[in-house]
C-alpha positions in Angstrom: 13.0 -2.4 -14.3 14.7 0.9 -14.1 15.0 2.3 -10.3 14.9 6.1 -9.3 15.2 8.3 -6.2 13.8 11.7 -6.3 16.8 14.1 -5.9 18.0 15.1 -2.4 18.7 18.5 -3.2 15.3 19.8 -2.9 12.4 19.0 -1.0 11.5 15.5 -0.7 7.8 14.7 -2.8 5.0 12.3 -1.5 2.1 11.4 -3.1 -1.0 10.3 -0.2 -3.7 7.7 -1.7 -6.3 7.2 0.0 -8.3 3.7 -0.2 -12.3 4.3 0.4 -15.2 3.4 -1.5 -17.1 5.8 0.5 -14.8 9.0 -0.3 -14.2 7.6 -3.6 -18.1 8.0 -4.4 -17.9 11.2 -2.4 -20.2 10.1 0.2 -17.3 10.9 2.8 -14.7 13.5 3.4 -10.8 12.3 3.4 -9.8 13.5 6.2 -7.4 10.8 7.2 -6.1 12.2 4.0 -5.7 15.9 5.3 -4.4 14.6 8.5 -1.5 12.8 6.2 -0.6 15.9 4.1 -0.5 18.1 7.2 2.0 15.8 8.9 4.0 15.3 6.1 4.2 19.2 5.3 5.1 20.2 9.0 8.0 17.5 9.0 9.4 19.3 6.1 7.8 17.1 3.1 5.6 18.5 0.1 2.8 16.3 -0.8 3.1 15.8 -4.7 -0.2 14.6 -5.2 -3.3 13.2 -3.3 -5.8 10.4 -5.2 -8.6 8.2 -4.1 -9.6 5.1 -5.3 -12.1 2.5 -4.3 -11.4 -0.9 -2.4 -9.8 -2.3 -5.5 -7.0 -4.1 -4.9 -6.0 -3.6 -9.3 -7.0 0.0 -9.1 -5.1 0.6 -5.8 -1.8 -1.5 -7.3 -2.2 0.4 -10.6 -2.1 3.8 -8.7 1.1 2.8 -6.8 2.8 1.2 -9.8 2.2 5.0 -11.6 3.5 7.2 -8.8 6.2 3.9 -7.9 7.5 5.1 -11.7 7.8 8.8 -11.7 11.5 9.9 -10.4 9.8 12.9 -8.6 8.1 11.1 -6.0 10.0 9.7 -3.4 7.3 8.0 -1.5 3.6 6.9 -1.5 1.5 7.0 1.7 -1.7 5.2 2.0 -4.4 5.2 3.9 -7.5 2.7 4.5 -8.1 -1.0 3.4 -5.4 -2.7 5.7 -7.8 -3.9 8.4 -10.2 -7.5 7.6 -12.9 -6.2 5.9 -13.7 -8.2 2.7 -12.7 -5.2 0.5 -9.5 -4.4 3.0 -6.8 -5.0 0.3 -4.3 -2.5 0.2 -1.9 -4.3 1.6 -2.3 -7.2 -0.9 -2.0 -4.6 -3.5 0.8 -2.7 -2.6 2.3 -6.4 -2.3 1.7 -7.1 -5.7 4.2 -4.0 -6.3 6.8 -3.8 -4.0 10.4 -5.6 -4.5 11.4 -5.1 -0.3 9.2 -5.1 2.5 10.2 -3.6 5.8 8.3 -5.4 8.2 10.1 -3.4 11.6 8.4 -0.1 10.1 4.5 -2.0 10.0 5.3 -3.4 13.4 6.8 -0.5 15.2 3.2 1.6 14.0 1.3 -1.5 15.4 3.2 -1.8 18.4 2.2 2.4 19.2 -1.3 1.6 18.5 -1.6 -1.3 20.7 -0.6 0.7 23.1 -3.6 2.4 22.9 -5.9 0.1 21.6 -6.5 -3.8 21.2 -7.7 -3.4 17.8 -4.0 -2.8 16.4 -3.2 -6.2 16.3 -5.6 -6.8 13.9 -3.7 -4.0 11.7 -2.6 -5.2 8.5 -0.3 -2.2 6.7 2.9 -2.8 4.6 5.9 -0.9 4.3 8.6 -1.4 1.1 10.1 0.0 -1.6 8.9 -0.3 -5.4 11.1 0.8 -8.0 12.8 3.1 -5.4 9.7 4.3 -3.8 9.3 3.9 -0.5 5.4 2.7 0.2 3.8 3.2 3.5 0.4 1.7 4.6 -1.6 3.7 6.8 -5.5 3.0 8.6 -8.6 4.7 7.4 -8.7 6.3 10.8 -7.2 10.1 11.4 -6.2 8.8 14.7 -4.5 6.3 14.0 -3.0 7.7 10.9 -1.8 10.2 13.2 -0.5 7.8 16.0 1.2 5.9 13.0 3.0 8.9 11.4 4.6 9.9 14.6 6.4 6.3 15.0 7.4 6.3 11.4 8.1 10.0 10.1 11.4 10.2 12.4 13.0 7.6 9.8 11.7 9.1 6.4 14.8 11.3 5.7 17.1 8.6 6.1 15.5 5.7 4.3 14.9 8.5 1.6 18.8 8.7 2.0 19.3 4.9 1.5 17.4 4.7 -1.7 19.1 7.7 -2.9 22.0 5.5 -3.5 23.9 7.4 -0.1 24.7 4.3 1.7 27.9 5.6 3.6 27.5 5.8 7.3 30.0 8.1 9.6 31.4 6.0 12.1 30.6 5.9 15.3 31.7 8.0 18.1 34.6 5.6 19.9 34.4 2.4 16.9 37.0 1.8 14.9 
Protein backbone atom coordinates (compact mmCIF):
# COMPACT_ATOMS: atom_id res chain seq x y z
CA UNK A 1 0.00 0.00 0.00
CA UNK A 2 1.10 3.30 -1.34
CA UNK A 3 1.29 6.15 1.47
CA UNK A 4 0.59 9.96 0.88
CA UNK A 5 0.55 13.32 2.67
CA UNK A 6 -1.41 16.11 1.33
CA UNK A 7 1.19 18.82 0.45
CA UNK A 8 2.26 21.37 3.11
CA UNK A 9 2.34 24.19 0.89
CA UNK A 10 -1.22 24.98 0.99
CA UNK A 11 -3.89 24.67 3.32
CA UNK A 12 -4.17 21.55 5.12
CA UNK A 13 -7.75 19.44 3.93
CA UNK A 14 -10.07 17.48 6.33
CA UNK A 15 -12.81 15.53 5.53
CA UNK A 16 -15.59 15.35 8.90
CA UNK A 17 -17.84 12.01 8.93
CA UNK A 18 -20.27 11.87 10.89
CA UNK A 19 -21.66 8.44 12.38
CA UNK A 20 -25.64 8.62 13.03
CA UNK A 21 -28.43 6.63 11.92
CA UNK A 22 -30.70 9.37 13.00
CA UNK A 23 -28.96 12.14 10.71
CA UNK A 24 -28.18 9.62 8.21
CA UNK A 25 -32.15 9.12 7.76
CA UNK A 26 -32.45 12.89 8.22
CA UNK A 27 -34.42 12.64 11.21
CA UNK A 28 -31.67 14.88 13.00
CA UNK A 29 -29.54 17.77 12.22
CA UNK A 30 -25.50 17.27 12.37
CA UNK A 31 -24.59 19.65 14.33
CA UNK A 32 -21.69 17.95 16.02
CA UNK A 33 -20.80 18.07 12.50
CA UNK A 34 -20.97 22.04 12.01
CA UNK A 35 -19.42 22.37 15.33
CA UNK A 36 -16.32 20.18 13.77
CA UNK A 37 -15.99 22.19 10.48
CA UNK A 38 -16.20 25.49 12.41
CA UNK A 39 -13.32 24.54 14.58
CA UNK A 40 -11.33 23.18 12.06
CA UNK A 41 -11.83 26.40 9.76
CA UNK A 42 -10.91 28.93 12.63
CA UNK A 43 -7.64 26.89 13.42
CA UNK A 44 -6.68 27.53 9.95
CA UNK A 45 -7.97 24.08 8.28
CA UNK A 46 -10.41 23.70 5.19
CA UNK A 47 -12.90 21.03 5.54
CA UNK A 48 -12.55 18.96 2.15
CA UNK A 49 -15.61 17.23 2.53
CA UNK A 50 -18.42 16.26 5.14
CA UNK A 51 -20.44 12.63 4.86
CA UNK A 52 -22.81 10.75 7.05
CA UNK A 53 -23.35 7.28 7.29
CA UNK A 54 -25.30 5.07 9.53
CA UNK A 55 -23.95 2.89 12.55
CA UNK A 56 -22.22 0.63 10.15
CA UNK A 57 -19.23 -0.37 11.21
CA UNK A 58 -18.46 -1.62 6.85
CA UNK A 59 -19.97 1.52 5.68
CA UNK A 60 -18.15 3.74 8.20
CA UNK A 61 -14.62 1.67 7.42
CA UNK A 62 -15.35 1.96 3.68
CA UNK A 63 -15.77 5.79 3.96
CA UNK A 64 -12.47 6.11 5.80
CA UNK A 65 -10.56 3.64 3.56
CA UNK A 66 -11.83 6.22 0.46
CA UNK A 67 -10.88 9.57 2.01
CA UNK A 68 -7.66 7.38 3.82
CA UNK A 69 -6.62 7.03 -0.15
CA UNK A 70 -7.01 10.40 -1.76
CA UNK A 71 -3.52 12.45 -1.38
CA UNK A 72 -5.64 15.68 -0.78
CA UNK A 73 -6.87 14.89 2.48
CA UNK A 74 -4.76 15.03 5.23
CA UNK A 75 -6.99 13.89 7.89
CA UNK A 76 -10.45 12.37 8.67
CA UNK A 77 -12.46 13.54 11.77
CA UNK A 78 -15.34 11.62 13.12
CA UNK A 79 -17.96 12.00 15.04
CA UNK A 80 -20.52 9.56 16.96
CA UNK A 81 -20.52 5.71 17.54
CA UNK A 82 -17.53 5.54 20.05
CA UNK A 83 -19.56 5.26 23.23
CA UNK A 84 -21.40 1.36 24.25
CA UNK A 85 -24.34 1.43 22.36
CA UNK A 86 -24.87 -1.75 20.39
CA UNK A 87 -24.50 0.13 17.07
CA UNK A 88 -21.40 2.29 18.72
CA UNK A 89 -18.65 1.05 16.28
CA UNK A 90 -16.62 3.61 14.87
CA UNK A 91 -13.88 2.85 16.65
CA UNK A 92 -13.96 -0.79 15.58
CA UNK A 93 -14.18 0.49 12.13
CA UNK A 94 -11.62 2.99 11.93
CA UNK A 95 -9.52 -0.03 13.57
CA UNK A 96 -10.12 -2.19 10.78
CA UNK A 97 -8.20 0.71 8.80
CA UNK A 98 -5.58 2.20 10.54
CA UNK A 99 -1.80 0.91 10.40
CA UNK A 100 -0.78 3.26 14.00
CA UNK A 101 -2.82 4.10 16.70
CA UNK A 102 -2.05 7.04 18.96
CA UNK A 103 -3.52 6.12 22.06
CA UNK A 104 -1.98 9.62 24.12
CA UNK A 105 -4.27 11.68 21.57
CA UNK A 106 -7.72 9.37 22.70
CA UNK A 107 -6.62 9.68 26.25
CA UNK A 108 -5.63 13.24 26.52
CA UNK A 109 -9.54 14.14 24.96
CA UNK A 110 -10.79 11.63 27.68
CA UNK A 111 -8.85 12.91 30.40
CA UNK A 112 -10.50 16.89 29.44
CA UNK A 113 -13.79 15.43 29.44
CA UNK A 114 -13.53 13.73 32.72
CA UNK A 115 -12.87 16.59 33.99
CA UNK A 116 -16.13 17.63 33.33
CA UNK A 117 -18.06 14.72 33.38
CA UNK A 118 -17.94 10.99 34.61
CA UNK A 119 -19.33 9.76 31.53
CA UNK A 120 -15.85 10.16 29.71
CA UNK A 121 -14.44 7.20 30.84
CA UNK A 122 -16.75 5.31 29.16
CA UNK A 123 -15.45 7.18 25.90
CA UNK A 124 -14.23 4.90 23.36
CA UNK A 125 -12.60 7.15 20.24
CA UNK A 126 -9.41 6.20 18.27
CA UNK A 127 -6.70 8.15 16.94
CA UNK A 128 -4.12 6.76 13.96
CA UNK A 129 -2.97 7.10 10.78
CA UNK A 130 -4.17 5.01 7.57
CA UNK A 131 -2.32 5.28 4.59
CA UNK A 132 -0.95 8.60 5.85
CA UNK A 133 -4.07 9.94 7.07
CA UNK A 134 -4.38 10.93 10.25
CA UNK A 135 -7.96 9.64 11.81
CA UNK A 136 -9.57 11.19 14.70
CA UNK A 137 -12.58 9.90 16.67
CA UNK A 138 -14.80 12.33 18.00
CA UNK A 139 -18.46 11.84 20.36
CA UNK A 140 -21.91 12.48 18.83
CA UNK A 141 -22.19 15.31 21.28
CA UNK A 142 -21.32 19.15 20.14
CA UNK A 143 -20.03 19.53 23.55
CA UNK A 144 -17.93 17.22 23.77
CA UNK A 145 -16.71 17.38 20.28
CA UNK A 146 -15.94 20.79 21.23
CA UNK A 147 -14.18 20.00 24.58
CA UNK A 148 -12.25 17.25 22.54
CA UNK A 149 -11.07 19.54 19.63
CA UNK A 150 -9.50 21.98 21.95
CA UNK A 151 -7.16 19.19 23.66
CA UNK A 152 -6.26 17.84 20.27
CA UNK A 153 -6.27 20.66 17.51
CA UNK A 154 -2.97 22.32 19.12
CA UNK A 155 -1.05 19.07 17.69
CA UNK A 156 -2.68 18.82 14.14
CA UNK A 157 0.00 20.91 12.32
CA UNK A 158 2.76 19.06 13.58
CA UNK A 159 1.59 15.50 13.27
CA UNK A 160 0.42 16.68 9.74
CA UNK A 161 4.23 17.59 9.63
CA UNK A 162 5.45 14.06 10.69
CA UNK A 163 3.44 12.27 8.11
CA UNK A 164 4.60 14.72 5.52
CA UNK A 165 7.82 12.89 5.68
CA UNK A 166 9.48 16.28 7.81
CA UNK A 167 10.83 14.41 10.61
CA UNK A 168 13.76 16.83 11.46
CA UNK A 169 13.44 18.52 14.75
CA UNK A 170 15.60 21.85 15.65
CA UNK A 171 17.41 21.24 18.70
CA UNK A 172 16.74 22.42 21.64
CA UNK A 173 17.54 25.62 23.25
CA UNK A 174 20.89 24.58 25.57
CA UNK A 175 21.16 20.45 24.18
CA UNK A 176 23.81 19.45 22.39
Amino acid sequence: MMEHNASTDQVRRIAVLTVSDSVSRGRNQDTSGDVIQERLETAGFQVAERHCVPDERAEIAAQLRAWASDPAIAGIVTTGGTGIALRDVTPEATRDVIEKELPGMAEAMRAKSLQKTPFAMVSRQVVGVANGTLVVNLPGSPKAVAECLEVILPVFNHLFNLLAGHTRHDTPPGGP
